[in-house]
N, C-alpha and C positions, 0 to 999 in steps of 0.2 A: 487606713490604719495598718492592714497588712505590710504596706511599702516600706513604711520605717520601722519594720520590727528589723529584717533584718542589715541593715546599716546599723541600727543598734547594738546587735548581736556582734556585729566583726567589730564594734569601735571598744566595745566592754572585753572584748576577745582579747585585741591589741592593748589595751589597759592593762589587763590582769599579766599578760607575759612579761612588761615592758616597765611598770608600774610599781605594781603590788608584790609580784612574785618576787626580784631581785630582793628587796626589802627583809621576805620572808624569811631567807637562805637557799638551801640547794635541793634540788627538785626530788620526788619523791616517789618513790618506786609506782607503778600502778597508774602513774596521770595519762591522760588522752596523747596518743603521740602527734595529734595535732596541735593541740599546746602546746608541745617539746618543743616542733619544729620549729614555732614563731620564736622562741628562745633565744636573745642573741649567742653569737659563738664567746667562749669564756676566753679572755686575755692569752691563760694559759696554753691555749691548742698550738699549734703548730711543730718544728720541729728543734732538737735541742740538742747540743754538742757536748757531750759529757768530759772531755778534758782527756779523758783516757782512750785511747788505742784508736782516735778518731772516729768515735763510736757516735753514731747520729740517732737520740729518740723523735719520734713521732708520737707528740699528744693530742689525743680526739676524745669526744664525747661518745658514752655511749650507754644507749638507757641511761640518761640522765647524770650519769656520773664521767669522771676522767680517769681515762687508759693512755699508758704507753706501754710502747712494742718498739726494736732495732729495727731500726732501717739498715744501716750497716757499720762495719766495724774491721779496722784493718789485724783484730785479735781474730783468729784462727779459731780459738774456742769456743766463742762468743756464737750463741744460734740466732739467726736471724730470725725474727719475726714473735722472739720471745718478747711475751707481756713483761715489763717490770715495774710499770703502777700499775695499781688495779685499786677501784673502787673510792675514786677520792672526791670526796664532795665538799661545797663551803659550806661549813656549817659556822655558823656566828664568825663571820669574816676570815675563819682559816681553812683552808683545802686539807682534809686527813684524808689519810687511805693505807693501804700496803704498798710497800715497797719490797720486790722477790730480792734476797741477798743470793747469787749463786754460787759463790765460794761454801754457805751455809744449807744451801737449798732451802729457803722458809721466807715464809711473808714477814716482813717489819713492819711495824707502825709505821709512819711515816707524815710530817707536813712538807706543804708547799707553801712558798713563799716569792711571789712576783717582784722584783725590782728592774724596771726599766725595760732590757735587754737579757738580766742574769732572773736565773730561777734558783731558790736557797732550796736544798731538800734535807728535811733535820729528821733523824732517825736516832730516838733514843737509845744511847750504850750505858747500862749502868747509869748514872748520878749526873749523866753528862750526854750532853748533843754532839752526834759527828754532824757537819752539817758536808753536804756535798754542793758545787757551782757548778749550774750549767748554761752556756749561752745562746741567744735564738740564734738558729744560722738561717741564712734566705732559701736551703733548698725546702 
């Protein structure tokens, strides 16, 4: 009896990450981070070209939610390795989080939105959406 408790254990384990959880929404502060780890990786991760100054994001997970930080930037000003999402989770099918404006120095709201190749990032202004385009690059 002992033998198939735990084959049960890891198949209920792989269920719940793979299954159930996605279903749910976006993970939740406090869960086992063995749980985490079985989590597949979100669409959104990797790295992303912002259009401007050839400035490359790098998005990762992390404690459960999604961060980006500069990889690099051929803008002079621009600090490498600044966070500029922070804290974005799907919650009922849409990625929110902040977004740092550095012109303003302040967190925005901010969604994410996956198409294809392009990532939409809408930051409410007043009565109206800027939205920004970023595309995956392969580094």
């Amino acid at each position: 009896m002992k033998i198939l408790t735990l084959p049960f254990v890891v198949l209920a384990t792989i269920a719940f990450c793979f299954v159930l959880q996605p279903l749910e929404g976006a993970w939740q502060q406090g869960e086992s981070a063995i749980v985490c780890r079985l989590f597949p990786q979100s669409p959104v991760e990797g790295s992303w070209l912002t259009g401007e100054d050839n400035t490359i994001i790098k998005i990762y997970q992390k404690d459960g939610a999604l961060y980006g930080k500069i990889l690099s930037s051929d803008n002079p000003n621009v600090k490498i390795g600044t966070e500029i999402l922070q804290g974005f989770r799907l919650v009922k099918g849409v990625w929110t989080g902040k977004l740092w404006e550095a012109k303003r120095e302040e967190l925005l709201d901010a969604t994410l939105e996956l198409h294809t190749k392009v990532l939409e990032i809408a930051v409410p202004s007043g009565y109206m959406f800027k939205k920004l385009v970023w595309k995956r690059t392969s580094s």
